[in-house]
C-alpha positions, -999 to 999 in steps of 0.1 A, spaced: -402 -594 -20 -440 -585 -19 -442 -547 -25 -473 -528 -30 -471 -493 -45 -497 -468 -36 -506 -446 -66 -497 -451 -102 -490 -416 -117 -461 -411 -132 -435 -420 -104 -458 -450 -90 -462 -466 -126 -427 -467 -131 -415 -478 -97 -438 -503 -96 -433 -515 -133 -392 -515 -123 -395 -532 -89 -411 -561 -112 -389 -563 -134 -364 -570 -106 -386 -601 -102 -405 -586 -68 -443 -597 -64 -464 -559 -69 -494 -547 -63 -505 -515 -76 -533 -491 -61 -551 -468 -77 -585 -452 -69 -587 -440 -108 -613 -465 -122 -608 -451 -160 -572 -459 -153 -573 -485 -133 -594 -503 -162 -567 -495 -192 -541 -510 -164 -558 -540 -159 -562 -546 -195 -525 -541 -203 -526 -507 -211 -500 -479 -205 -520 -446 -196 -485 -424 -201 -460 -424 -227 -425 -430 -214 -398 -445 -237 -393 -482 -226 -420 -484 -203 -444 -503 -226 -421 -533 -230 -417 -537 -196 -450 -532 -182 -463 -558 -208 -431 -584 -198 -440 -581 -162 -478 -576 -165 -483 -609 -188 -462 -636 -159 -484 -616 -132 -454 -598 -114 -477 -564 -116 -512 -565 -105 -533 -533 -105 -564 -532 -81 -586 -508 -60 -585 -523 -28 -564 -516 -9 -564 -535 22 -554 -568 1 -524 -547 -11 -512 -536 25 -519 -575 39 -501 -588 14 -473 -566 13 -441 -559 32 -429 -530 19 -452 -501 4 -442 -469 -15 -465 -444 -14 -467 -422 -41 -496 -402 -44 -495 -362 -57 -493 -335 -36 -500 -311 -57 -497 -267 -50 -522 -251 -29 -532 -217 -36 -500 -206 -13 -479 -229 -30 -476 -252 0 -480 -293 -13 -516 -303 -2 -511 -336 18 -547 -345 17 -546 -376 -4 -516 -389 14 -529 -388 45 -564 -404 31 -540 -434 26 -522 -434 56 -552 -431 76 -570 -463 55 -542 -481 59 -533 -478 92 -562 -500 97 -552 -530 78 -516 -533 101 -517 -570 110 -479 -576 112 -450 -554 106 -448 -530 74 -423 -504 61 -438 -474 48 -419 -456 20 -427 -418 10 -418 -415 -25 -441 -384 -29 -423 -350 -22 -435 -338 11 -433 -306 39 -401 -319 59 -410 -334 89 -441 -353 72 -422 -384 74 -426 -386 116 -455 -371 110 -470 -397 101 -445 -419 121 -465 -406 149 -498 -413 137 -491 -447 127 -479 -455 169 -508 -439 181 -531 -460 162 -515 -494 153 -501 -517 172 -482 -532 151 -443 -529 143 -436 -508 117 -410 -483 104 -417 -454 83 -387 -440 56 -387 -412 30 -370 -422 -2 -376 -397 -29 -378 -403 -65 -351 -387 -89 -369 -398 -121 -362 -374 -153 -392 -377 -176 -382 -392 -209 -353 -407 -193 -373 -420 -163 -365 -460 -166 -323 -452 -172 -328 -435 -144 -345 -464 -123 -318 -483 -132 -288 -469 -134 -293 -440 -105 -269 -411 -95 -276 -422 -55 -305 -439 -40 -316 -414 -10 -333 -431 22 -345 -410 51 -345 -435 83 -334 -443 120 -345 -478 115 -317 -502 113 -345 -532 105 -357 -503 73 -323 -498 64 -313 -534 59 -348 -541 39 -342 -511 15 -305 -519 11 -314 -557 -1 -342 -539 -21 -318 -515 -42 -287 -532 -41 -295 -553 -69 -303 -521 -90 -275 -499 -77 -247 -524 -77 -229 -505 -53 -236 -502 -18 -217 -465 -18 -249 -451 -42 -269 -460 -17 -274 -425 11 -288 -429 42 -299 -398 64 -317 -391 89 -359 -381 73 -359 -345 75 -326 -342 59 -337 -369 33 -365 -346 29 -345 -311 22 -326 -329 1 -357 -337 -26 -363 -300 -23 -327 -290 -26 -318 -307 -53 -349 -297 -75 -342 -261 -65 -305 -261 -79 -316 -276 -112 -341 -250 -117 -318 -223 -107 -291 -233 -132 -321 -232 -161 -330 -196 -148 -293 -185 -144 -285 -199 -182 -317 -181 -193 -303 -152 -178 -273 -153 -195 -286 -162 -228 -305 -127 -229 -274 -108 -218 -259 -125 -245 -289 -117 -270 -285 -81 -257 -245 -79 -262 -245 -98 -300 -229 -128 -285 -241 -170 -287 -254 -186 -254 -244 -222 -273 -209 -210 -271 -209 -195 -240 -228 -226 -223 -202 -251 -237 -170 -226 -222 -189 -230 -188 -203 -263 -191 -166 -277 -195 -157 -265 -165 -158 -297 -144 -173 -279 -113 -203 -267 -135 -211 -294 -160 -227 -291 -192 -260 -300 -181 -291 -277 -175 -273 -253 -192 -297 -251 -227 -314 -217 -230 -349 -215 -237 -384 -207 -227 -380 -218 -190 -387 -251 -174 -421 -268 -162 -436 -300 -159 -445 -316 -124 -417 -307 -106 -396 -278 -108 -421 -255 -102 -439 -272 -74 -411 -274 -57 -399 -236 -60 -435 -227 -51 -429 -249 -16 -399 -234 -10 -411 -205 -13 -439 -213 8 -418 -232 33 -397 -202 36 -424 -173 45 -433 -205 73 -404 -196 94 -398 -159 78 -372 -164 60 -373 -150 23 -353 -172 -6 -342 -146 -24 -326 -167 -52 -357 -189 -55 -376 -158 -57 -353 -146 -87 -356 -183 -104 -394 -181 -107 -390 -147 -117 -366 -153 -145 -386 -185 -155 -419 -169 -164 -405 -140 -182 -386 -163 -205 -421 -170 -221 -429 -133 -223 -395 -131 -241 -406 -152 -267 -438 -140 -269 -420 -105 -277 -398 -118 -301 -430 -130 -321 -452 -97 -314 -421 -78 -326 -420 -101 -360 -459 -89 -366 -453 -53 -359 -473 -58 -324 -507 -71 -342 -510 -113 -340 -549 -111 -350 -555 -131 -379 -522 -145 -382 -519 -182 -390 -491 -193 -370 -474 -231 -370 -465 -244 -336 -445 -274 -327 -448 -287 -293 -474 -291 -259 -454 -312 -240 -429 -296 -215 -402 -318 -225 -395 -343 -254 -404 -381 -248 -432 -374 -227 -469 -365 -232 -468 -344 -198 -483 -311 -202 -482 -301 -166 -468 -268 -163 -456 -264 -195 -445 -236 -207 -453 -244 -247 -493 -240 -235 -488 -210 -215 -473 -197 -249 -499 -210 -267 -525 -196 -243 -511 -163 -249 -511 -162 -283 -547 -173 -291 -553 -147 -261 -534 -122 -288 -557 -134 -320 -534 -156 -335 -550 -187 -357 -527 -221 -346 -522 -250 -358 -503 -275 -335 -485 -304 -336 -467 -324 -308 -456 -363 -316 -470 -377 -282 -491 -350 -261 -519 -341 -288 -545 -369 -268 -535 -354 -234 -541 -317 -246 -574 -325 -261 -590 -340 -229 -573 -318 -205 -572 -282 -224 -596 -258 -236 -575 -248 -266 -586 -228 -295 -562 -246 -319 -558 -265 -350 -544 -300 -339 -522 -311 -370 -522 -343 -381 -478 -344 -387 -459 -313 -382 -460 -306 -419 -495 -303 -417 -494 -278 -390 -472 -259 -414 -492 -254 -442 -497 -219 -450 -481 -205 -420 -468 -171 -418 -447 -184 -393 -431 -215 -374 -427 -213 -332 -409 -246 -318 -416 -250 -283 -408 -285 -279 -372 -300 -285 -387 -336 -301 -359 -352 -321 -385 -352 -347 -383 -313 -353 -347 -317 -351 -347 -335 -383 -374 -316 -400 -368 -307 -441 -368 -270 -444 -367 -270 -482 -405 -288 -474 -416 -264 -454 -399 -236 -478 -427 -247 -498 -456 -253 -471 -454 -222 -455 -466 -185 -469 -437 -171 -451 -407 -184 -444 -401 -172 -408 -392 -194 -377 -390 -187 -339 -373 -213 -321 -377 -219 -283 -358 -243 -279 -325 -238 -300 -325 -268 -316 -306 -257 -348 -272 -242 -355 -268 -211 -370 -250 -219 -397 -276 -246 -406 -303 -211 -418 -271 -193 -437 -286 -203 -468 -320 -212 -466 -336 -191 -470 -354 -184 -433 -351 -158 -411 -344 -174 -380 -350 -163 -341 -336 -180 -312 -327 -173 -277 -296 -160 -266 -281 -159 -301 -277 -133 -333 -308 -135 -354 -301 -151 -393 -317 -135 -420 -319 -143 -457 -296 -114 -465 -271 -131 -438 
């Protein structure tokens, strides 16, 4: 097929590079010309495991093709996702504005029939929205469907791949057998593949965002009862998570959730809700909980330092929301960081992909380390905010011997408790005892 995918952030690059790989002809559009230029030179603006080989596989036999204009993408195209931001406005709504720039281009360059694919998270009822538009001002055949992306960062080409359920909004019977012959190939079975009417396809974006974040909240929620009580959230997560009507995942306590996502989409809940006055008062709660799990850890490290962090030369692992990706977007290891340079602490950071993406896009006071040893040397103390494999793995007995105190305050639990019985560390997580060198 000939498929041209508007917008290559995060979710356009890979769909784009993945649709190639299925051997479909793709055109790329982006208005970016710094990007645009690293694309057309073979370059890979974002870190995502995997997505390097196959851009440069697909790139090389000219599957993918990156360009500004536009109009030769729609012309030459049947299909075309769009999959531009909409990012929060100040109420927290999504701002449509550069999806409707597109649409309204676009809609100009109809000379024979073209399905439109939403793949950017939009206000329900956007989909015949711009249904609407498109038969007021074109009179050419089209159909219009909302197909939303379910792409984990880090795990985003897997995902592609080998999806839970391909959801596609859509009255069309002509746009449901062109997507079905699109995604069957990838899907393997035709049962994985949802159909639904668009406003329903919509909700369900927004639905199923909502729930993940709410079981991060609720575990976070549990893990400080926990703290509170002398019990271990790791315990009590893998009773619950074994439970096959819970599941084990989403259930790792820590310093909250971010990235491009989760808290958009609570924010336009929210938003969506106060629309029709209706109040979410578990959504409400889940943003609630989420940003005081970074003042929690912010606590536990005032408490360590007696309530005084000026002067103190502090290690921190991690900028990036997740591990295996360089997105900062919302992340809750800055807004610590933030906080603590706000407090006087000295930092010296270290994260194994996001460093480049902090320096141009963050006003940081820190230290950028060159390794995370580095960023240990002479620490008083170590804060991981970042679960990277990498710190996983880290040598403690090196560090021992880096570090002018031998305190660490983990965010992310990413070590057992037994592991700091007889190193010599005190050790702070969330939702669990605290070990001590007298433990």
């Amino acid at each position: 097929m000939h498929i041209a995918v508007i917008g290559t952030g995060y979710v356009g690059l890979v769909t784009g590079v993945c649709l190639a790989d299925q051997g479909h002809q793709v055109i790329c559009v982006d208005n970016d010309q710094t990007k645009l230029e690293l694309l057309q030179k073979g370059q890979v603006p974002i870190y995502e495991p995997g997505l390097d080989e196959l851009f440069v596989k697909n790139f090389t036999v000219q599957r993918l093709i990156f360009t500004d204009d536009l109009r030769e993408a729609v012309e030459k195209s049947e299909i075309i996702f769009l999959c531009l931001p909409t990012p929060s406005l100040p109420n927290g709504a999504p701002n449509l504005q550069y999806l409707w720039q597109v649409v309204e281009q676009m809609s100009n360059y109809f000379r024979d029939y073209k399905l439109l694919v939403v793949k950017s998270t939009v206000p329900i009822g956007t989909t015949q929205q711009i249904s609407l538009f498109l038969s007021e001002t074109t009179k050419c055949s089209f159909d219009v469907a909302f197909n939303p992306e379910f792409l984990r960062e880090g795990n985003a080409i897997q995902d592609f791949f080998k999806p839970d359920r391909v959801i596609i909004g859509t009255n069309s019977s002509r746009a449901r057998q062109l997507l079905t012959e699109l995604y069957l190939p990838i899907v393997s079975e035709l049962g994985k593949i949802v159909f639904m009417d668009e406003r329903s396809a919509e909700t369900t974006k927004y639905a199923a965002n909502a729930f993940l974040a709410t079981k991060i909240s609720f575990i976070n929620e549990i893990a400080n009862f926990c703290e509170a009580k002398g019990a271990n959230i790791d315990l009590v997560s893998l009773g619950i998570g074994l439970d096959h009507r819970i599941g084990p995942h989403f259930l790792q306590a820590g310093i909250g959730y971010g990235g491009s996502c989760f808290p958009k989409d609570i924010a336009a809940m929210l938003s969506f809700g106060q629309e029709i006055d209706y109040s979410f008062k578990i959504l409400e709660a889940v943003k609630a909980v989420n940003q005081n799990q970074k003042e929690i850890l912010i606590k536990k490290i005032l408490a360590i330092f007696k309530q005084n962090l000026a002067g103190k030369l502090l290690a921190v692992w991690g900028l990036a929301f997740k591990a295996n990706t360089d997105d900062i977007r919302e992340s809750p290891a800055v807004a610590i960081i933030t906080e603590l340079c706000k407090l006087g602490a000295n930092l010296q950071v270290f994260d194994p992909q996001a460093m480049l993406t902090a320096q141009r896009h963050l006003n940081l006071n820190v230290t950028y380390a060159t390794d995370m040893y580095a960023a240990a040397n002479q620490a008083e103390a170590l804060i991981i905010l970042t679960d990277w494999p990498e710190f996983k793995a880290a040598d403690f007995n090196r560090l021992a011997d880096l570090m002018s105190s031998q305190i660490v305050i983990d965010g992310r639990n990413l070590y057992s408790l037994d592991k700091f019985k007889n190193l010599g560390f005190t050790y702070i997580s969330m939702g669990r005892p605290i070990v001590t060198p007298q433990n």
